[in-house]
Every structure is written in structure tokens, then in C-alpha cells.
C-alpha positions in Angstrom: 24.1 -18.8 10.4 21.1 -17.2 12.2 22.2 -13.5 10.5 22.2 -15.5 6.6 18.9 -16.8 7.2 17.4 -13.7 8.6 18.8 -12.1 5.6 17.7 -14.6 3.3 14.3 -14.6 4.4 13.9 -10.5 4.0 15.2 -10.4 0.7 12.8 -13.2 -0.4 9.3 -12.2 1.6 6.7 -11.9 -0.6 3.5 -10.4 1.5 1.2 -11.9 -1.6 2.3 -15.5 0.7 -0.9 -14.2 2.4 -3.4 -13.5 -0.1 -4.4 -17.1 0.2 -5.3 -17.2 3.5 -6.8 -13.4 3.7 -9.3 -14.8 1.0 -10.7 -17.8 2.6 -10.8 -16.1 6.2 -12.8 -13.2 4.4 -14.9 -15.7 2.6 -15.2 -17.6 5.8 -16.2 -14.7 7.8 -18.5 -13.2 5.2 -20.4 -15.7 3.6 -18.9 -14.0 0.7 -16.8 -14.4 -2.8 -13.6 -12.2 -2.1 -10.8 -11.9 -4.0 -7.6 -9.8 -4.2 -6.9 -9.4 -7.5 -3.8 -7.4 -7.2 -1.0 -7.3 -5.2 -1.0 -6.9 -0.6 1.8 -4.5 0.6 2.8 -3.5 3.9 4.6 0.0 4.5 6.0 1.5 7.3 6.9 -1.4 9.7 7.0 -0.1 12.8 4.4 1.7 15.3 1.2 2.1 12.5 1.9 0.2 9.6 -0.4 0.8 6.7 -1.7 -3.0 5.0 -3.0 -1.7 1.2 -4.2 -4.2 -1.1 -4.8 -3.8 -4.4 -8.0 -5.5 -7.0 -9.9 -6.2 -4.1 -13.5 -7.7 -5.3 -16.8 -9.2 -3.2 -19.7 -10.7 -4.3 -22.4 -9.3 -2.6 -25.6 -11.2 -1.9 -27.1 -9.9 -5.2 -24.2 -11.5 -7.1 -23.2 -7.4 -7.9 -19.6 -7.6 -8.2 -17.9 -4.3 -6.4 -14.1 -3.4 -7.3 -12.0 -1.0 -5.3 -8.6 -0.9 -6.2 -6.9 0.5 -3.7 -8.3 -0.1 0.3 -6.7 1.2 3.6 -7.2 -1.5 5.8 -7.0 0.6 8.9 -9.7 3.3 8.4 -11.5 1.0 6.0 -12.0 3.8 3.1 -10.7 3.6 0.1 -7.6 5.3 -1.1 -7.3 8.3 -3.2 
């Protein structure tokens, strides 16, 4: 029974569940609008797993709104 559930839950987890929550910490954190825009993904589970996220978006204090589309979480640069 434990096995079915296990399996159940992989083939239905959705790491966008945490987009949500990313937001308002950010927001909370910041001061800041933030927004992902796109979809969160997490590769390589394991030893270094790399978090990307794409439409990321933040008001900044002068309301400018800044757009990267794809961020690596890790070394905080974006993505090529």
C-alpha cells in the first residue's frame, strides 16, 4: 500500500505546487512584487540539484519591472 502511494505521488508531483509559497516568502522577504510567470523545475535529484524557474519578474522600488526568463537559483546568474 505504501509502494502505490509512493508511486502515485511521483507520477502526479507538480513542483509549480510551490510557486505559491516561493512568491509570498520572496515578497515577504523583499518588500517586493515577485512573480514566476512560468513554470519551477528541479533536475538532477540527488547531490546538487539545479532549481530553474522560468518568467521570473520583481518590481523594484521604482516600479521598473525586470524579466529574466530563465534563473539558476544556485549561482544566482541567469541562464544562457
Amino acid at each position: 500500500m505504501l509502494l502505490l502511494a509512493l508511486v502515485v505521488l511521483v507520477l502526479l508531483w507538480d513542483w509549480n505546487w510551490f510557486k505559491g509559497p516561493i512568491e509570498r516568502r520572496v515578497e515577504a522577504k523583499t518588500g517586493r512584487s515577485f512573480d514566476i510567470g512560468g513554470d519551477l523545475d528541479v533536475e538532477h535529484l540527488g547531490w546538487t540539484p539545479t532549481i530553474r524557474a522560468d518568467g521570473l519578474s520583481c518590481r523594484t522600488r521604482l516600479m521598473i519591472r525586470r524579466a529574466v526568463t530563465r534563473w539558476n537559483v544556485i549561482t544566482d546568474r541567469p541562464t544562457t
